[in-house]
Structures are given as C-alpha cells and as structure tokens.
C-alpha positions in Angstrom: -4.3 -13.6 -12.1 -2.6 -13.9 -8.6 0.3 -12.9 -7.5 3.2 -15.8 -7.2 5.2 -16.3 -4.2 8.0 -14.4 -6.4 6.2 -11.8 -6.7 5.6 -11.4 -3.2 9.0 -11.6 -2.3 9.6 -8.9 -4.7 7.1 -6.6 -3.4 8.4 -7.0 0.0 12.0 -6.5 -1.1 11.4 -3.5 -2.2 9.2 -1.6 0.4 12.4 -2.8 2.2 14.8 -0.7 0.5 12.5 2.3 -0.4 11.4 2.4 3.4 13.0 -0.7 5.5 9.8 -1.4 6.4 9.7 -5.2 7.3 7.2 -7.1 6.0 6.7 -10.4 7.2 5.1 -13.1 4.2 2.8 -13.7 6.6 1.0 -10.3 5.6 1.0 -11.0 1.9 -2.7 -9.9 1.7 -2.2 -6.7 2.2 -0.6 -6.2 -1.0 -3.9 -7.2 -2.7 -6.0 -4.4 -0.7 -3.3 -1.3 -0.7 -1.6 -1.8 -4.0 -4.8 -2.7 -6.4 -5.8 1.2 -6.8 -2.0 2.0 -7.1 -2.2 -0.6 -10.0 -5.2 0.4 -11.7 -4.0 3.8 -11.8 -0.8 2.5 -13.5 -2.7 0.5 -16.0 -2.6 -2.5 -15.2 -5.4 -4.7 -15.1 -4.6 -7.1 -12.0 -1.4 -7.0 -9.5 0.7 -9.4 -11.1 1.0 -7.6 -14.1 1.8 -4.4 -11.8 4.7 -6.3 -10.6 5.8 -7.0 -14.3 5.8 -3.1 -14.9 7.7 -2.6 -11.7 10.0 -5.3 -13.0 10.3 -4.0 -16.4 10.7 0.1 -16.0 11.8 0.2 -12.6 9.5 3.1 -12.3 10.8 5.5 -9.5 7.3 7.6 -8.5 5.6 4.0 -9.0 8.4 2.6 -6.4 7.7 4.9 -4.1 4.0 5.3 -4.3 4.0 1.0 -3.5 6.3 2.0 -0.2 3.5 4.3 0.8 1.1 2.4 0.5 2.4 -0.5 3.0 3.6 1.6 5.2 1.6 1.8 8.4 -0.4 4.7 9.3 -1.8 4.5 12.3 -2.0 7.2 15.0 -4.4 9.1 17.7 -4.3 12.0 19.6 -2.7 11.6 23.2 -1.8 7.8 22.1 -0.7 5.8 25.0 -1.0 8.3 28.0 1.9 7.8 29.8 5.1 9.4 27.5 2.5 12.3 27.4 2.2 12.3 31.2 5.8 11.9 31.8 6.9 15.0 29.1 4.3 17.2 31.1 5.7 16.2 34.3 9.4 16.0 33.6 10.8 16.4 30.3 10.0 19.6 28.8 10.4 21.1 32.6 13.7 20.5 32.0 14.1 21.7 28.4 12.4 24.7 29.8 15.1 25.1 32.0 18.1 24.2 29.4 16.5 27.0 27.0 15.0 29.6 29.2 18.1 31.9 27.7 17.6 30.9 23.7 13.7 30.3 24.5 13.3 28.3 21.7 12.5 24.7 21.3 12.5 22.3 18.8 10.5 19.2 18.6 10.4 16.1 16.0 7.3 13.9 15.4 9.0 11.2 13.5 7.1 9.3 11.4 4.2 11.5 12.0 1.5 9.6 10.0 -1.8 12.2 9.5 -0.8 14.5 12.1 -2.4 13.6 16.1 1.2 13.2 17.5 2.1 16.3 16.8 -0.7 18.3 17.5 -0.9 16.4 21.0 2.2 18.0 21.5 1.4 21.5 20.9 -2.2 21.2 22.5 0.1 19.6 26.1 2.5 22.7 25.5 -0.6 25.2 25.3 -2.2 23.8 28.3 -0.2 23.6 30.2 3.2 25.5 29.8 1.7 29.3 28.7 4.8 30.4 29.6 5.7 29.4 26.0 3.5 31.1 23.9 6.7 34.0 24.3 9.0 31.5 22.7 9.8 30.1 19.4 8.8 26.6 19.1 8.4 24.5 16.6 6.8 21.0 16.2 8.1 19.4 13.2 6.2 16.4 11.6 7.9 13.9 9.0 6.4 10.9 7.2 7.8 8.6 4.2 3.8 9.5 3.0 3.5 12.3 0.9 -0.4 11.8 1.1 -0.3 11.6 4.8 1.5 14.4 5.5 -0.6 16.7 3.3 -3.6 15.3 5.4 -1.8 16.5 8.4 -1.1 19.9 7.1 -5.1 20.1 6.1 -5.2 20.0 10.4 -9.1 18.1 9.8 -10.1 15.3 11.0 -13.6 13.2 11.2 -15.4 12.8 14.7 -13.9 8.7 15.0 -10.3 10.5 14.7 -11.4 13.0 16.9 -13.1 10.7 19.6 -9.4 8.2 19.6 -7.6 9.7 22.8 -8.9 13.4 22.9 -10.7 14.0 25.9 -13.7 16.4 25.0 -12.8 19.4 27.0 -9.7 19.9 24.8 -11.8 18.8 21.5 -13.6 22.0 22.3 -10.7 24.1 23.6 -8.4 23.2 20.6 -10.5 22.5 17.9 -13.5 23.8 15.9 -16.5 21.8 14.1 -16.4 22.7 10.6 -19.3 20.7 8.9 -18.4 17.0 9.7 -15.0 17.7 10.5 -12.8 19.2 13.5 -10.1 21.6 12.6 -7.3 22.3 14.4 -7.6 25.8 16.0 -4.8 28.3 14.2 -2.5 29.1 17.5 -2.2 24.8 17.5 -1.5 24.8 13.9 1.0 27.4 13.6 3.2 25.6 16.2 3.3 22.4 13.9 5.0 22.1 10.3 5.0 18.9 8.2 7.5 17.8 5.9 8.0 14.6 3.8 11.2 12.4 5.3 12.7 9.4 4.8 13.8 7.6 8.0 16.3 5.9 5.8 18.7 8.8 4.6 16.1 11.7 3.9 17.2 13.8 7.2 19.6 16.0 5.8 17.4 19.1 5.8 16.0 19.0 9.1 17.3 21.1 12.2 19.0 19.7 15.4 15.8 18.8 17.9 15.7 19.2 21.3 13.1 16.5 21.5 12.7 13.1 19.2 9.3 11.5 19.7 10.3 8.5 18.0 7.3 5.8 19.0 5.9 2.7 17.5 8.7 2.8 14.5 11.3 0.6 14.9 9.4 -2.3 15.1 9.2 -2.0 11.0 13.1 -2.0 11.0 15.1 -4.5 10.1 18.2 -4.4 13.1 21.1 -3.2 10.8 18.6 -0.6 9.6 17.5 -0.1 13.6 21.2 1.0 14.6 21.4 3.3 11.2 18.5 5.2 12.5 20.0 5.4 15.9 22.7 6.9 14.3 20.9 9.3 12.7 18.8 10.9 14.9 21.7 11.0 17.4 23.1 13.4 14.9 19.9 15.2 15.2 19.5 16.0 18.9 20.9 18.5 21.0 23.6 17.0 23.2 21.5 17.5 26.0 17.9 16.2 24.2 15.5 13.4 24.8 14.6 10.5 22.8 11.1 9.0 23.1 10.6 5.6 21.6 7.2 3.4 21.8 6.2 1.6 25.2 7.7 -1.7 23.8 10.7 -0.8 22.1 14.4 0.2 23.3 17.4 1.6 21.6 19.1 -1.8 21.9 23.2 -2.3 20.3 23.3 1.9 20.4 24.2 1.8 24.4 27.2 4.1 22.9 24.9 6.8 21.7 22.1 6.6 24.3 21.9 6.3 27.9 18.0 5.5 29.3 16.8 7.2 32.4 13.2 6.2 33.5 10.7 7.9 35.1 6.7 8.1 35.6 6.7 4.7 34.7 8.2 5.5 31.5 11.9 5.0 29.6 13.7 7.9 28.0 17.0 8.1 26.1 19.8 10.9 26.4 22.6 11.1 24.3 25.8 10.1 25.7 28.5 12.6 25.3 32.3 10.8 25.5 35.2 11.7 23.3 35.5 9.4 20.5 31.6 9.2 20.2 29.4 10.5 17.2 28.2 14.1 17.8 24.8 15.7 17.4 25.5 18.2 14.5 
C-alpha cells in the first residue's frame, strides 16, 4: 500500500521538529527509498503501515532513526576550494596570532556528515601551519546521524570518497591504503573528535570554538529555525571567532550578532560585540 498525501505530510512534519530539516513535498520519493529498511526493521510490512506505528506509539528511537535517514549526507574532502584557500591564507593566520599565548584552538565542523570536512581541516593545518603541531587543537565534528558520525570516527573511506576533492599527493601524505580502503593517518586522526549533536538544541556540551565551519546547512532550515541557530552558535564562538557558512548562504535577520568581512573571494562572519547584545559564553 502507498503512502497518502497525509502521510507525507506527517513524515515531513516530523523530520521538521526532530531535525528542522525542510522537506519540500516535492521530494516525497525519498521517503520510499530511505525509510523502507527503517520500516522493515520495525516490522512493518510496507511504509504506510510504518507511519501507523509512528502514529500509534510515538516511538522516540524510531522518531529519530526517520530524521536520520532524511537528513542529507553529503560531503568531500576540500569541498568547494575557496573557504579552504581563504582559511589558509587569512583566517587561521589570524587565530594564530589571537592565540599564540593560550596556543590552543578550537574548531567546529557542524553538521559533519562522514567525516571529510574535518579532516580537510586538520590535513590544511598539517601542511601547512607545522608550527601547530606544539599546540592543542582540536577539530570537533557533530552530526544529527549517529551512523554517520561513527563512520567518521572509523577515519576509512573507499577510493570514490577518496578521489572527491583530495588531490593525490595528500592521499598519499595523509592517508594509508588498507585493503580497499584509505585510512586516515593517526597524527590527522587524533586532531579530530566526533560527537553526535543536534543543531536544534543539542549544543549544550560543546566548548566555545574559535572557528565555526558551518557550510551547506541552513538551506534545510526553516527561517525562524535559521535565526535560532544563529543564536546558537553565536553563543559558541569566541568573541573574536569566525563563522564560515556555504558559498550560497548568509546569516541574513542576525546582522545583530554577525558582522561579514570578505576576502579571497569569499564571505566570513565575526561576531559583533555591543552592549546589550548576546554573548559567546
């Protein structure tokens, strides 16, 4: 049996309060191919009847598991090469200058999916900032996926994840062939920790970051949930941090939390520090 139009609606109202991920009818389809093992596994013998359970026992793991599964996962190492270029060139220069007397950094992958993002980061940091490798930094990777980020932690990845964005001479610096796999070589692994997150209210137990890569999210987010966020990771940043969002988005309606600066062809947010103004904890 198909799923109705109500049940549809259903399914997208609540990946939209588990997650606020967005998901416009238009995409229906994809509940059929991501949520059919999910169902099976539940015991159900089609989806509609998998919406009846969710109905009926408001099951919380089974809730969550459905926000998973929509959520979109993909990533690649060194995606889109100009944020990348424009952190080599001017924003962890300056961090390094702002913390040469801690010497410690911390830096936020948000919404990490299996991993590249923040291993790009620590692989850009080793090559070319050695400098660092006296400091304490840490990369920290968060996901709304549980089975994401314990593929991240595994640090493995076939040769067509491997071949997306990583130019060979640092596949063979930074990573070793294990079978049919690459692995991430230790002294990039133990820069990088993954932890499970909710965009949505789950940041409690993170640190204060002096970077927020924050790319190719918000366009999943409804707008009130949009300026939530802002608010958010504003709480979560040093007062002299950087935000970096996607190529195509823009911390619109939170002009009284961010200011942008641009360089390298390239947008960046600061937070704005005025009296009166939410504070980075």
């Amino acid at each position: 049996m198909a799923c109705t139009d109500s049940d549809y609606a259903y399914l997208r109202e609540l990946v939209l309060a588990q997650s606020a991920n967005l998901i416009d009818p238009s995409r229906n389809a994809l509940f059929d191919t991501r949520l059919t093992p999910i169902a099976r596994m539940a015991g159900a013998s089609n989806l509609e009847d998998f919406v009846n359970i969710l109905k009926a026992d408001r099951p919380t793991h089974l809730h969550r598991a459905v926000a998973e599964a929509m959520t979109i996962n993909e990533t690649s190492f060194f995606r889109d090469l100009k944020p990348f270029e424009m952190l080599r060139e001017v924003i962890l220069p300056r961090l390094i200058e702002q913390r040469a007397g801690e010497r410690r950094l911390r830096l936020w992958s948000a919404a990490s999916s299996t991993g590249q993002e923040a291993y790009s980061l620590a692989m850009l940091i080793a090559e070319h900032f050695p400098l660092l490798a006296g400091w304490d930094v840490k990369i920290v990777g968060t996901d709304i996926s549980k089975q994401v980020i314990d593929y991240a932690r595994r640090g493995k990845y076939r040769r067509l994840e491997v071949n997306r964005g990583l130019p060979a001479r640092m596949l063979l610096k930074y990573l070793h062939r294990e079978g049919e796999e690459w692995e991430v070589a230790p002294a990039i692994r133990a820069m990088c920790e993954f932890h499970y997150a909710n965009l949505c209210g789950g940041l409690n137990n993170l640190p204060v970051f002096d970077l927020v890569m924050l790319r190719n999210v918000l366009l999943y987010f409804p707008q009130q949930d949009r300026r939530s966020l802002f608010e958010d990771v504003y709480r979560k940043m040093m007062p002299a941090g950087y935000l970096v969002l996607g190529n195509a988005e823009q911390a619109e309606d939170s002009t009284n939390l961010f200011e942008v600066e641009f360089a390298l062809n390239s947008y960046f947010y600061r937070p704005v520090q005025k009296e009166g103004c939410l504070g980075p904890e």
